[in-house]
gemmi code that builds the backbone of each chain (N, CA, C; Angstrom):
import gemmi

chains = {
    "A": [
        ("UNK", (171.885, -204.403, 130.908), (171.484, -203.675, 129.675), (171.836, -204.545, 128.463)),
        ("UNK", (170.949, -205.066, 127.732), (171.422, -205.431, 126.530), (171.565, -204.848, 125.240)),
        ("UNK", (172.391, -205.022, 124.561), (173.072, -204.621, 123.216), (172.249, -204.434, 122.510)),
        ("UNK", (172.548, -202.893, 121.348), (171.992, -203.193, 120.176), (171.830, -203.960, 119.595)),
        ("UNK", (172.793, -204.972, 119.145), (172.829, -206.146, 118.468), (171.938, -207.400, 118.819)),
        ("UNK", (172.138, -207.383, 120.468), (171.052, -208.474, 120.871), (169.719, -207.989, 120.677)),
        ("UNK", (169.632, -207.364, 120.797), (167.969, -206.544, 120.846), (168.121, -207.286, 118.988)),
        ("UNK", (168.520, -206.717, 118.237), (168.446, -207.125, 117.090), (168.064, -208.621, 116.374)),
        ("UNK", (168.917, -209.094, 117.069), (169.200, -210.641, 116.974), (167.550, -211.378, 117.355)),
        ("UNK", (167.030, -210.791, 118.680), (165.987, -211.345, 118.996), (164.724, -211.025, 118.143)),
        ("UNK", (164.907, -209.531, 117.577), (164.305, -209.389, 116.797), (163.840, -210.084, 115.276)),
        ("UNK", (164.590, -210.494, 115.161), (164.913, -211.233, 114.215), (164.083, -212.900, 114.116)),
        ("UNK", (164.219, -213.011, 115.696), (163.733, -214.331, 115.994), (162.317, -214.396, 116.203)),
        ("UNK", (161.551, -213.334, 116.189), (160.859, -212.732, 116.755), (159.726, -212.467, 115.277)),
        ("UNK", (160.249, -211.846, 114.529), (159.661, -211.714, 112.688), (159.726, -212.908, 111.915)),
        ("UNK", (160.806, -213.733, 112.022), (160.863, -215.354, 111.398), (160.012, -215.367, 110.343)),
        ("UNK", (159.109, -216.315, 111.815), (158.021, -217.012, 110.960), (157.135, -215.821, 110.202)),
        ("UNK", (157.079, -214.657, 110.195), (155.618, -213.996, 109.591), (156.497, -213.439, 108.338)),
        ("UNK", (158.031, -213.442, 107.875), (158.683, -213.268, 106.611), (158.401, -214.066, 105.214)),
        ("UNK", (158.158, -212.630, 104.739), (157.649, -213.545, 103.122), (158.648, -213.310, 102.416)),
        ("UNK", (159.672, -212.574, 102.596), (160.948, -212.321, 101.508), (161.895, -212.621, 102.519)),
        ("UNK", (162.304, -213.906, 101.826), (163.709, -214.335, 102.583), (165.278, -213.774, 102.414)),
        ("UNK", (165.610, -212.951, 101.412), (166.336, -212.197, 100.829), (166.532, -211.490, 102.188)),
        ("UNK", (165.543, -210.386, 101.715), (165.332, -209.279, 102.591), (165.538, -209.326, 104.178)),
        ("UNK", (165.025, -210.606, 104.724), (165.520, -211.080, 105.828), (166.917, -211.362, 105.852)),
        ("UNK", (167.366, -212.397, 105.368), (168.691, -212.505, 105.365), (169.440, -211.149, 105.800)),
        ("UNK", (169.079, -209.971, 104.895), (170.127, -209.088, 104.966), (169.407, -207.953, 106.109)),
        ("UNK", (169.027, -208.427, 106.535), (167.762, -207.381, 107.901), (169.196, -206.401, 108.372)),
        ("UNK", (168.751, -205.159, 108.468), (169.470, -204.402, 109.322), (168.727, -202.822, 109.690)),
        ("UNK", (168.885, -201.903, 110.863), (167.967, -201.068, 111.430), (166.898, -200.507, 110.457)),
        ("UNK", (167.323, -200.787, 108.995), (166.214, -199.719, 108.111), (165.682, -200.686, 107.749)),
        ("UNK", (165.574, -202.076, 107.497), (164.914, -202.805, 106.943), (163.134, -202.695, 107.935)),
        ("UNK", (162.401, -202.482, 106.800), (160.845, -202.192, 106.711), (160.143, -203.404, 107.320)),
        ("UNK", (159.234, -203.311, 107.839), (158.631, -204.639, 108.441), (157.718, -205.125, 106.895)),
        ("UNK", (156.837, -204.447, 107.077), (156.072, -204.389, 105.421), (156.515, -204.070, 104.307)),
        ("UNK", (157.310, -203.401, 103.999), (158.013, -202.718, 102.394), (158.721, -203.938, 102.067)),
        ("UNK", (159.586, -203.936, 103.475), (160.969, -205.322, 102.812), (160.554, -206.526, 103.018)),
        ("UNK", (160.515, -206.630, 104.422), (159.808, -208.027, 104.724), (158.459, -208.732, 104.620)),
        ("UNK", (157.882, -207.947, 103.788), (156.631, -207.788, 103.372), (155.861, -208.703, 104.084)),
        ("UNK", (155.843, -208.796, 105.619), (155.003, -208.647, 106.598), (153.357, -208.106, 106.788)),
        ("UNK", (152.339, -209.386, 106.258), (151.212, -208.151, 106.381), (150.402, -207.829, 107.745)),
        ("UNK", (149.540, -206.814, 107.518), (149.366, -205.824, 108.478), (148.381, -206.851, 109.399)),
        ("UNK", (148.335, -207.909, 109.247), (147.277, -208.735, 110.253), (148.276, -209.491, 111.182)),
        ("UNK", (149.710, -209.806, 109.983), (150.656, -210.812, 110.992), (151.612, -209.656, 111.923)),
        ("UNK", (151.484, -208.515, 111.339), (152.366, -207.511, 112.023), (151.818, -206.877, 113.418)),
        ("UNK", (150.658, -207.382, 113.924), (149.586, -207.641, 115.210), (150.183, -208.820, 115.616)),
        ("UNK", (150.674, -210.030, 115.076), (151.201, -210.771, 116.129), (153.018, -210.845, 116.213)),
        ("UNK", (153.340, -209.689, 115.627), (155.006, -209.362, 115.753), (155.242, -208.454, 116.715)),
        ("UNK", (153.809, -207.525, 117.077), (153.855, -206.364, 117.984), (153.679, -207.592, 119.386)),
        ("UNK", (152.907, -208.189, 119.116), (152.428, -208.902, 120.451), (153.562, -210.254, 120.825)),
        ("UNK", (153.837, -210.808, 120.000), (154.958, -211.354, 120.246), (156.283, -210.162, 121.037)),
        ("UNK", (156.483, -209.406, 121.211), (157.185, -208.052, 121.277), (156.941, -207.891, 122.758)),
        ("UNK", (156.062, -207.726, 122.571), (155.424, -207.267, 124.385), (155.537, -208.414, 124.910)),
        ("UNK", (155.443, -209.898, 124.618), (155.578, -210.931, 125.330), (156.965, -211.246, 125.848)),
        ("UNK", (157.731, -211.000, 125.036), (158.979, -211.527, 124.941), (160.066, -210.252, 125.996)),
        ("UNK", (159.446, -209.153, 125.833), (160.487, -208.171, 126.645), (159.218, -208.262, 128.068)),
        ("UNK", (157.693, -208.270, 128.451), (156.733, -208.382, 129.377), (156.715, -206.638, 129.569)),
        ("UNK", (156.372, -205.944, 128.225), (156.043, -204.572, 127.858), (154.900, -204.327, 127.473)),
        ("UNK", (154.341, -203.159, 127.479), (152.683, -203.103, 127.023), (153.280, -202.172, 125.656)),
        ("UNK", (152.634, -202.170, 124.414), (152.738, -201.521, 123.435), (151.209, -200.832, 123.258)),
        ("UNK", (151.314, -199.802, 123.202), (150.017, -198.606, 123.233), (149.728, -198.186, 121.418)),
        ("UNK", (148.805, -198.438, 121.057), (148.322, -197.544, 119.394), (149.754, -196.916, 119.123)),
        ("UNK", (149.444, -195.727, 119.565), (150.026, -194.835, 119.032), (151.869, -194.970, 118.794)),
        ("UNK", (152.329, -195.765, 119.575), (153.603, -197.080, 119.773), (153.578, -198.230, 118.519)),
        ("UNK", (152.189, -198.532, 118.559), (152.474, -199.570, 117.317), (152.631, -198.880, 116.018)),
        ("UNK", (151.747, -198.159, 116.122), (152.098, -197.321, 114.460), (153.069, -196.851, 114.162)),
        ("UNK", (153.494, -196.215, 115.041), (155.665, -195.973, 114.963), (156.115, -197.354, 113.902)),
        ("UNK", (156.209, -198.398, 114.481), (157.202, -199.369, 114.709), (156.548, -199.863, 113.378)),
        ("UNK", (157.027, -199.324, 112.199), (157.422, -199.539, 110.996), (158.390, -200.366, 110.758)),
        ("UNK", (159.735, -200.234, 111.071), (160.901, -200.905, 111.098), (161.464, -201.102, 111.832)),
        ("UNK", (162.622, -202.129, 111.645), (163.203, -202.372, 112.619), (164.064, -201.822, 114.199)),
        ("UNK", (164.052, -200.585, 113.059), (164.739, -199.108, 114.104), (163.919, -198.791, 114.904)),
        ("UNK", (162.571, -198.037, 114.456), (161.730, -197.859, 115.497), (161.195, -198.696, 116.528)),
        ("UNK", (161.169, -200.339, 116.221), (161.232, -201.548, 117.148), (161.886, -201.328, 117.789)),
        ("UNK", (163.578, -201.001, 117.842), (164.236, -201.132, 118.691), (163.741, -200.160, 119.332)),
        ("UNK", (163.480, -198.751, 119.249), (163.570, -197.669, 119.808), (162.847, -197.782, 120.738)),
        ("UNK", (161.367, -198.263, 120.332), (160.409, -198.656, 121.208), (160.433, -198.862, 122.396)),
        ("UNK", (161.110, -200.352, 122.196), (161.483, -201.632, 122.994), (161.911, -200.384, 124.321)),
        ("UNK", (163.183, -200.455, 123.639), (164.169, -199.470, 124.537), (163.434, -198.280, 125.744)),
        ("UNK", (162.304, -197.184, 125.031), (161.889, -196.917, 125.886), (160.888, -197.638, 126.675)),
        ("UNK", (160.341, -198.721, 126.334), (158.962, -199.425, 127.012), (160.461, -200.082, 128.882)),
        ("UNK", (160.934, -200.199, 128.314), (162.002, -201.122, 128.956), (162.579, -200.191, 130.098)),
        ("UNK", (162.766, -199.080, 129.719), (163.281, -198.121, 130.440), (162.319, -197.550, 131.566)),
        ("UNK", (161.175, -197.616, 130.765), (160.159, -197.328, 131.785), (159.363, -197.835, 132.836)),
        ("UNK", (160.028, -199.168, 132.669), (159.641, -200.656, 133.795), (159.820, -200.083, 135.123)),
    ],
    "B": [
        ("UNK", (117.397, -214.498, 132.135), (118.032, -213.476, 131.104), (117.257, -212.412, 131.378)),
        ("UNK", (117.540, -210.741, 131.380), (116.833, -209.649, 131.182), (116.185, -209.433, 129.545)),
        ("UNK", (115.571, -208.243, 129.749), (115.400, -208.409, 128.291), (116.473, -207.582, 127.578)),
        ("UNK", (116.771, -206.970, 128.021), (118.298, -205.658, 127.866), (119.640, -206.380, 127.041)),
        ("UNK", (119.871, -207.905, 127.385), (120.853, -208.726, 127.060), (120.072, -209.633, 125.736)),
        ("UNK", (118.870, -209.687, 125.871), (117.826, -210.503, 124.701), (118.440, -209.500, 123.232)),
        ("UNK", (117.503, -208.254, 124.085), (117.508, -207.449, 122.920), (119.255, -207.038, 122.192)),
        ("UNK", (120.309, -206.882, 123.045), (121.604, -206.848, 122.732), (121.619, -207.894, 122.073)),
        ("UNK", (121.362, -209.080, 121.820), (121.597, -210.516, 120.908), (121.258, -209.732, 119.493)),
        ("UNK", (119.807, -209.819, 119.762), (119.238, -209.112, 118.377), (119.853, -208.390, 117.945)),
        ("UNK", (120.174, -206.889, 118.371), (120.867, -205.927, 118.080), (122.128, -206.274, 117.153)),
        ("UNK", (123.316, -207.087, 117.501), (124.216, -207.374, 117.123), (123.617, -208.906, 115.722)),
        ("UNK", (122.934, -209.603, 115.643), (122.445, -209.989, 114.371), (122.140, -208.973, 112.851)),
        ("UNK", (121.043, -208.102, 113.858), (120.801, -206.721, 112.894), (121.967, -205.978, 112.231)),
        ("UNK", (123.097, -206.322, 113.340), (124.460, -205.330, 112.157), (125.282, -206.281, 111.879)),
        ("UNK", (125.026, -207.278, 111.668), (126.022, -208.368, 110.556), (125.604, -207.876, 108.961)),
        ("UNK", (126.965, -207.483, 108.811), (126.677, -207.238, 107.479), (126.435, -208.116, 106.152)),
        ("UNK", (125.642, -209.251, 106.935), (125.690, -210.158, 105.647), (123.847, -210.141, 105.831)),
        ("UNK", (123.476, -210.726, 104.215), (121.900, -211.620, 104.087), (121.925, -212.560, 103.294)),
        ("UNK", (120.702, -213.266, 102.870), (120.508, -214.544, 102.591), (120.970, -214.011, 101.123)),
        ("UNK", (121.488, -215.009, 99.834), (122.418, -216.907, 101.353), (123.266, -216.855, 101.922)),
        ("UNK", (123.454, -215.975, 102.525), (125.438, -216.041, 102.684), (125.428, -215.870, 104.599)),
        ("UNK", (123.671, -215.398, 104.996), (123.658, -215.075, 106.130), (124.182, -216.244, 106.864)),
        ("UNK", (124.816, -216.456, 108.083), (125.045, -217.701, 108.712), (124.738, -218.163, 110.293)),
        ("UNK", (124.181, -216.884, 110.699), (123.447, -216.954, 112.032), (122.026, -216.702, 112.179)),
        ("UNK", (121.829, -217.984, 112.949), (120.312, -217.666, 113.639), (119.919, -217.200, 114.377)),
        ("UNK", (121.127, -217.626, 115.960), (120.823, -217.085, 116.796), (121.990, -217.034, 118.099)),
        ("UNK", (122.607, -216.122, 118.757), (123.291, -215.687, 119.638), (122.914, -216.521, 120.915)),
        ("UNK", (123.137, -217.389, 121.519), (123.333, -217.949, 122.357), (123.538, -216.985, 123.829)),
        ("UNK", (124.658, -216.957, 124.120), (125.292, -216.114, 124.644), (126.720, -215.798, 124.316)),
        ("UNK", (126.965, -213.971, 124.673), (127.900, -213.170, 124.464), (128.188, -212.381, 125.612)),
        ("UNK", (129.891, -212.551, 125.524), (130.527, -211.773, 126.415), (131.732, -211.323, 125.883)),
        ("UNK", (132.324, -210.291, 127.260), (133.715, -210.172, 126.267), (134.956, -211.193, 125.976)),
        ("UNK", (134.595, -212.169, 126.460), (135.549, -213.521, 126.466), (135.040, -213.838, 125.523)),
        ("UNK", (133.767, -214.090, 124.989), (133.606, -214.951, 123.731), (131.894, -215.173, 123.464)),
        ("UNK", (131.555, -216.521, 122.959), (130.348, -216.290, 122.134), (129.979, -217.563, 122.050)),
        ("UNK", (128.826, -217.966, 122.039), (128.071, -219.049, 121.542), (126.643, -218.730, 120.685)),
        ("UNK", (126.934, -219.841, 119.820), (125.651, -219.441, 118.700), (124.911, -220.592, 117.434)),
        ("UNK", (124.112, -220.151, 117.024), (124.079, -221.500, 116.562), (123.543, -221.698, 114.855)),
        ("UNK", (123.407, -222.379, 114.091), (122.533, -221.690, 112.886), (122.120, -223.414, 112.195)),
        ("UNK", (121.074, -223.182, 111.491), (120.537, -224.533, 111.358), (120.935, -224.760, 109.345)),
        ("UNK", (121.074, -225.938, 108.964), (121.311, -225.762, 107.275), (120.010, -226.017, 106.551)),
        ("UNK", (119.481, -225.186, 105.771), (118.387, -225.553, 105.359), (118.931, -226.248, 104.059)),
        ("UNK", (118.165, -227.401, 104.166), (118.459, -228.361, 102.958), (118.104, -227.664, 101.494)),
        ("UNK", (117.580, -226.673, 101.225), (117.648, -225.927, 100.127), (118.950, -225.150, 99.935)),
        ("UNK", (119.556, -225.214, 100.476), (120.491, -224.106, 100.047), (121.683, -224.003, 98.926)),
        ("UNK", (121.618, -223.448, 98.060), (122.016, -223.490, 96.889), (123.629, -224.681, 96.417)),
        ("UNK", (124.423, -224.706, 97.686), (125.663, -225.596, 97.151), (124.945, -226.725, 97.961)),
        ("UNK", (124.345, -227.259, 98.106), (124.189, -228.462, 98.382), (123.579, -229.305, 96.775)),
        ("UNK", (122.998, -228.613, 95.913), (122.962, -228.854, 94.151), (124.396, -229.464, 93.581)),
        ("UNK", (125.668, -229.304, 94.489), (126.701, -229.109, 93.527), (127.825, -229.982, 94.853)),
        ("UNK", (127.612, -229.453, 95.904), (128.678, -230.212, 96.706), (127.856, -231.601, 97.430)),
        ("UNK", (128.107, -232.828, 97.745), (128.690, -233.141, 96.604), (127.667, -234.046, 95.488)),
        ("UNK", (127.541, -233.915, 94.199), (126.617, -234.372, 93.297), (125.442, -235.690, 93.880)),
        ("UNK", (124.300, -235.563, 93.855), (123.607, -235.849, 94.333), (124.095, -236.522, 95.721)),
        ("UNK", (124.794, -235.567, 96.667), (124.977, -236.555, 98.061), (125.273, -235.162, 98.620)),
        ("UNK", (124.421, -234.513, 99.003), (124.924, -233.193, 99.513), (125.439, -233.222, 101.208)),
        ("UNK", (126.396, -232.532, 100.947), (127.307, -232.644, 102.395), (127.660, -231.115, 102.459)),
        ("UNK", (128.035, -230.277, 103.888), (127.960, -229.272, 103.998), (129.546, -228.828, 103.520)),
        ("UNK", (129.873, -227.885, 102.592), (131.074, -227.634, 102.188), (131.677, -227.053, 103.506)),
        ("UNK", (133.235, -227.689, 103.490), (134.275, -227.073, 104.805), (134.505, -225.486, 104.914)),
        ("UNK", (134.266, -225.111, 103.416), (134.197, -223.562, 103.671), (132.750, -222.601, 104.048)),
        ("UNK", (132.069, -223.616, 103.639), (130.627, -223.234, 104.906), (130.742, -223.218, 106.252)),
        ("UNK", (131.358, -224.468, 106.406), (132.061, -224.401, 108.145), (132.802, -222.880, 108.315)),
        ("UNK", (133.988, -223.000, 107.723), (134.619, -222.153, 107.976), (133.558, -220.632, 108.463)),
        ("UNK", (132.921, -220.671, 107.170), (132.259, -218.939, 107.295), (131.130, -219.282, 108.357)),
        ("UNK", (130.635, -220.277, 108.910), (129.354, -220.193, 110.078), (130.523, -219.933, 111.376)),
        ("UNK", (131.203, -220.505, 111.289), (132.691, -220.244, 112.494), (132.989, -218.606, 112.752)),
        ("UNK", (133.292, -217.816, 111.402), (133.566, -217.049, 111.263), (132.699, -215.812, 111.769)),
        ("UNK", (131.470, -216.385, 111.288), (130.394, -214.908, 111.270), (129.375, -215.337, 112.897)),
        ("UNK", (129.688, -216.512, 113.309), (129.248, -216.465, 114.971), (130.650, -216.153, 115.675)),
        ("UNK", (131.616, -216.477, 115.244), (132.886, -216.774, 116.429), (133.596, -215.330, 116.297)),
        ("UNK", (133.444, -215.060, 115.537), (134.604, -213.403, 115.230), (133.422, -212.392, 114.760)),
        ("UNK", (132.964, -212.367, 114.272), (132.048, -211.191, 113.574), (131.120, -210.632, 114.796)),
        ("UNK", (130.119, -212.040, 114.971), (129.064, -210.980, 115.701), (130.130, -210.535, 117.035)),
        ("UNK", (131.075, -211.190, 117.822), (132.038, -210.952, 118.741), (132.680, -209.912, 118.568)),
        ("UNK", (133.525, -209.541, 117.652), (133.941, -208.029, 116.971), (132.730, -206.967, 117.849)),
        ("UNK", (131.515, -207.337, 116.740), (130.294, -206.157, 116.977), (130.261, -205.990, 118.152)),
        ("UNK", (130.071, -207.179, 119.180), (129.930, -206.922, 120.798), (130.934, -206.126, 121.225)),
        ("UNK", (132.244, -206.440, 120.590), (133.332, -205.727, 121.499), (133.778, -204.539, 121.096)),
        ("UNK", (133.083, -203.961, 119.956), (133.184, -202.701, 119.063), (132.122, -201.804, 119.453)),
        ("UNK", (130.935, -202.555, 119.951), (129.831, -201.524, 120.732), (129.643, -200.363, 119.290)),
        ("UNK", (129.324, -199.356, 120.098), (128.855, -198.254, 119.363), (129.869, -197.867, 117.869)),
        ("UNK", (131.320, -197.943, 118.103), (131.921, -197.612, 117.637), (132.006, -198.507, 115.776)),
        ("UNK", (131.251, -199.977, 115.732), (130.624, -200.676, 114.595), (129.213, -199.766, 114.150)),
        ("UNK", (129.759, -199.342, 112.715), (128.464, -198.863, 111.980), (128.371, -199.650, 110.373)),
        ("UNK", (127.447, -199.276, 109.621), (127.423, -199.553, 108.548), (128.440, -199.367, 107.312)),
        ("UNK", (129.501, -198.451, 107.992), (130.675, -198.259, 107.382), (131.900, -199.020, 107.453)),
        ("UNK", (131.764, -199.361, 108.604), (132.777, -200.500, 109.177), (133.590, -201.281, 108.192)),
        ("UNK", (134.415, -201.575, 107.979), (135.140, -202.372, 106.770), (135.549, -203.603, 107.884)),
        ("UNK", (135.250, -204.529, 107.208), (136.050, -205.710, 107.923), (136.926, -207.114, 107.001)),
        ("UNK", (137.729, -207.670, 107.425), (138.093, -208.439, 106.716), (138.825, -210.037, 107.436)),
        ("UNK", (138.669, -210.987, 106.739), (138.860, -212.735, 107.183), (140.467, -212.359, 107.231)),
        ("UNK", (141.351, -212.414, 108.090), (142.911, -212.808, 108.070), (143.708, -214.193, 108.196)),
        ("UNK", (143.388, -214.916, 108.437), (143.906, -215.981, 109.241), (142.472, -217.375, 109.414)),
        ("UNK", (142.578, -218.653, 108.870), (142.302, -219.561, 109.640), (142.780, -220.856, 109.754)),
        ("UNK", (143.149, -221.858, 110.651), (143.588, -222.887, 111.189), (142.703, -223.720, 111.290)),
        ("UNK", (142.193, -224.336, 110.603), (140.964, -225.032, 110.943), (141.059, -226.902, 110.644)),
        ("UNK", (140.462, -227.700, 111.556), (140.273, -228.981, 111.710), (138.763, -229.482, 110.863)),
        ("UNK", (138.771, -230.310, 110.203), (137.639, -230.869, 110.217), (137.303, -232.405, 110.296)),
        ("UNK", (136.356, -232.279, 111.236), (136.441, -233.780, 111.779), (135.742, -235.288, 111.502)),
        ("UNK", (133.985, -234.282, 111.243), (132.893, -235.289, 110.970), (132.413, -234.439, 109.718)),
        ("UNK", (131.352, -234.716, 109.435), (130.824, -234.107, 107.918), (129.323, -233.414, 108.812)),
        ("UNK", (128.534, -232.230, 108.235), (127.435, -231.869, 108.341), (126.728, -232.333, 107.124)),
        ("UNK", (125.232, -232.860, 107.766), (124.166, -233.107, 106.526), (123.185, -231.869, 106.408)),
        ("UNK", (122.690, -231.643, 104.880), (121.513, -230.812, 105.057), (120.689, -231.126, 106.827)),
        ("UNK", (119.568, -229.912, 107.152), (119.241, -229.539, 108.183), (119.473, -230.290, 109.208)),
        ("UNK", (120.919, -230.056, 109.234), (121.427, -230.380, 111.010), (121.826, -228.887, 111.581)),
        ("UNK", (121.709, -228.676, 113.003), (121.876, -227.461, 113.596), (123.182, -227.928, 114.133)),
        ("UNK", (123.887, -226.628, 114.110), (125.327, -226.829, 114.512), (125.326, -225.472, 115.406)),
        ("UNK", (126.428, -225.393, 116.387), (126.503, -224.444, 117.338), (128.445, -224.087, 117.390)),
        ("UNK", (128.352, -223.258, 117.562), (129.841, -222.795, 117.790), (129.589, -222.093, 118.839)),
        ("UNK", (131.055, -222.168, 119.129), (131.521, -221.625, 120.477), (132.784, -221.090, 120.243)),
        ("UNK", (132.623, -219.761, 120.715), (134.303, -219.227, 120.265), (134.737, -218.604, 121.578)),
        ("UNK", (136.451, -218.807, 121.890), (136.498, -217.925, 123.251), (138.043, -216.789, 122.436)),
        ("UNK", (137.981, -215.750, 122.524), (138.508, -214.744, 122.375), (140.150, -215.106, 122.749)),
        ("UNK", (140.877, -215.017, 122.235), (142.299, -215.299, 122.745), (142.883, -213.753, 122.861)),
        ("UNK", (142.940, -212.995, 121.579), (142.920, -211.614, 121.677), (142.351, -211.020, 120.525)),
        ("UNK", (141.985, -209.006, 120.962), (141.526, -208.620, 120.411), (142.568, -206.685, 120.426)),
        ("UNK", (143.301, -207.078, 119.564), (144.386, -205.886, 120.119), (144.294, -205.258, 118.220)),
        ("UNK", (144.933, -204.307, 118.781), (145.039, -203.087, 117.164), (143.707, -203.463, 116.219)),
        ("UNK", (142.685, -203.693, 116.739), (141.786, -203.838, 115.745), (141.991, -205.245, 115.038)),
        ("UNK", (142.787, -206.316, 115.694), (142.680, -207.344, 115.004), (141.867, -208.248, 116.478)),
        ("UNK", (141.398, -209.233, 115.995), (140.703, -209.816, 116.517), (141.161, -211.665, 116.728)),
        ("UNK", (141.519, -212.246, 117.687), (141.663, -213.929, 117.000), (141.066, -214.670, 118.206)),
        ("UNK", (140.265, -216.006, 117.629), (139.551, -216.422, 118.517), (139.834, -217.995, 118.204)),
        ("UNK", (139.799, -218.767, 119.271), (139.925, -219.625, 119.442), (138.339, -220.699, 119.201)),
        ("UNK", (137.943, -221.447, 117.979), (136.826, -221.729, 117.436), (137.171, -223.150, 117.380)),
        ("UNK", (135.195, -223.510, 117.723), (134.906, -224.666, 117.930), (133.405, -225.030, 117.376)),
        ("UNK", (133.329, -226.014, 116.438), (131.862, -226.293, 116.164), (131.479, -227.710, 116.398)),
        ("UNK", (130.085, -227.570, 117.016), (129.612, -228.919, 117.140), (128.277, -229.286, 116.696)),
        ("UNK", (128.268, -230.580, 116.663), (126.726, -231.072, 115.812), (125.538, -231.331, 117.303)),
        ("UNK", (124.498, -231.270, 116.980), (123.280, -231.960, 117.646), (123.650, -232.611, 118.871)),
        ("UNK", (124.493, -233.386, 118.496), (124.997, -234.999, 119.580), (126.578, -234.172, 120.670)),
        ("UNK", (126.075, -232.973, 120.489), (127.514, -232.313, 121.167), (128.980, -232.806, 120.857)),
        ("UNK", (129.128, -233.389, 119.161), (130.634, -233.798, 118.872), (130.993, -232.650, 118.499)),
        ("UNK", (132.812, -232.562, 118.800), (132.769, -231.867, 117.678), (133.306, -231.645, 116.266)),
        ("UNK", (132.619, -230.958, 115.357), (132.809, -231.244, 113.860), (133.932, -230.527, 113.446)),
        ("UNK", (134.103, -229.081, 113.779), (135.370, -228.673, 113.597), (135.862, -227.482, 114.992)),
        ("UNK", (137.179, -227.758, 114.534), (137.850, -227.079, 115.685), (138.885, -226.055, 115.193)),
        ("UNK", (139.556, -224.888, 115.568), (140.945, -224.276, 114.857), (140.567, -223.109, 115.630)),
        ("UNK", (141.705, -222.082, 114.864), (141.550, -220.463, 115.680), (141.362, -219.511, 114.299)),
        ("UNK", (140.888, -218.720, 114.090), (140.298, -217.705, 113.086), (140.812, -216.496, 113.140)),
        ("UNK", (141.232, -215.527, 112.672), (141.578, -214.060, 112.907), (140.703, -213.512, 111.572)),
        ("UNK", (140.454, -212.171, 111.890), (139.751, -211.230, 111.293), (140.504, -210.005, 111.612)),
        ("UNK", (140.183, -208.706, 110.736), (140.451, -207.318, 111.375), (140.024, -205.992, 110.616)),
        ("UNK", (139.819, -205.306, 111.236), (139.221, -203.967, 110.977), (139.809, -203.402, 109.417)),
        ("UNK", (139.550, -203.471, 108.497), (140.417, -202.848, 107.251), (140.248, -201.621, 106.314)),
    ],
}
model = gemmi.Model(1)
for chain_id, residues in chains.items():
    chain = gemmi.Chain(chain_id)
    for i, (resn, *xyz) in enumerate(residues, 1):
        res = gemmi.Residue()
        res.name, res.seqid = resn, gemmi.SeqId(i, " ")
        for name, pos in zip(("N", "CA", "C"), xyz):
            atom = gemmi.Atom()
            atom.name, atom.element = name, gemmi.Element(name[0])
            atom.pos, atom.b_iso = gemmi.Position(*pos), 0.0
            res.add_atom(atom)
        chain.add_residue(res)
    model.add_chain(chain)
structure = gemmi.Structure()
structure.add_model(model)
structure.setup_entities()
C-alpha cells in the first residue's frame, strides 16, 4: 500500500511539465486546483489524466475525470481505481 | 472500394466546417479509426502567396500546419464522432509540434497522413505527417485539437 504522501509526491511528478504557476506548484498540497492554481489547461489536463492511468495501469472513466479537479480528488480516484484492480 | 465508404469520404468533407480560402481538403484518401490519409493541391492563386514570400511565393508553414490539421485531426475527429458531429459542434487547435523540412511551391499536391495516437475526453492527438509529389517528407510533428 502506498502512502498518502507518495501518491502525492508522484503526483507531483506527474503535473510538472503541464504547470504554468510555479509558485503554486511549489506549495502544491491536497486542495491545490489543477486549473484555478496550477493553471493547467483543459487540453493539457487530458494528458495529466492519461499520464495517471499510465503510471498507476488504471482506466479513468468521464465521469472520474470530471471529479479530479484537484489534487484530493486525484488522489481519491487513484485510490479507488487501485483498489479495484 | 464500395460505394458506402466513397460516399462516407464525401460525407465527412461536407461537415468540415471550413470554405474557400481557408478550405484545405480535396480529398479523403482513406479513413479509419486509426487514422487518415488525404490530400489537397495549392492553387497558385491563392491569396498569401501575393505576400509570402514577395515576389517568390512559397507555401507559408502555417498553411502546412492548418492542411495537417484539417486532414489529420478534423476530418478524423468527424469520422470518429460519427453522428454525434453537427453543425453546432465547437472545436478547437490545442497543441502542435511540428517539423519543417523542404518548402512547398504554388500547385504542388501534398498528402498527409495522420495515425491517431489518442482520442480520449474529447481531446483528440495525432501523430502527423506531410509529403510532396516525390513521396518526401515536407513536414512531420503531432497536433492535438478538442471538443470546446
Amino acid at each position: 500500500m502506498i502512502s498518502k504522501q507518495e501518491i502525492i509526491e508522484q503526483l507531483k511528478t506527474i503535473v510538472k511539465p503541464y504547470v504554468q504557476n510555479q509558485e503554486s506548484f511549489d506549495a502544491l498540497t491536497e486542495e491545490t486546483d489543477f486549473i484555478n492554481d496550477l493553471k493547467i489547461n483543459s487540453a493539457n489536463l487530458v494528458d495529466v489524466i492519461l499520464d495517471i492511468e499510465e503510471k498507476y495501469t488504471i482506466i479513468i472513466d468521464n465521469e472520474s475525470m470530471e471529479k479530479m479537479i484537484n489534487v484530493k480528488a486525484a488522489m481519491e480516484i487513484v485510490a479507488i481505481k487501485l483498489a479495484e484492480k | 472500394m464500395g460505394n458506402r465508404s466513397t460516399m462516407k469520404k464525401e460525407e465527412i468533407i461536407s461537415k468540415l466546417p471550413y470554405c474557400k480560402p481557408f478550405l484545405f481538403v480535396d480529398e479523403i484518401i482513406h479513413i479509419d479509426s486509426n487514422g487518415v490519409v488525404g490530400s489537397f493541391t495549392f492553387d497558385e492563386n491563392l491569396d498569401f502567396y501575393k505576400g509570402h514570400f514577395r515576389e517568390r511565393p512559397v507555401t507559408p508553414g502555417v498553411i502546412l500546419t492548418e492542411v495537417m490539421a484539417q486532414i489529420g485531426l478534423v476530418c478524423l475527429g468527424i469520422f470518429l464522432l460519427d453522428d454525434s458531429f453537427n453543425k453546432n459542434t465547437a472545436i478547437g487547435l490545442t497543441s502542435t509540434d511540428i517539423e519543417f523540412l523542404k518548402p512547398v511551391f504554388p500547385k504542388e499536391k501534398v498528402t498527409v497522413v495522420s495515425e491517431k495516437i489518442y482520442f480520449r475526453f474529447g481531446k483528440l492527438k495525432c501523430k502527423v505527417l506531410l509529403k510532396n509529389q516525390n513521396n518526401e517528407v515536407v513536414c512531420s510533428g503531432t497536433i492535438a485539437g478538442m471538443l470546446v
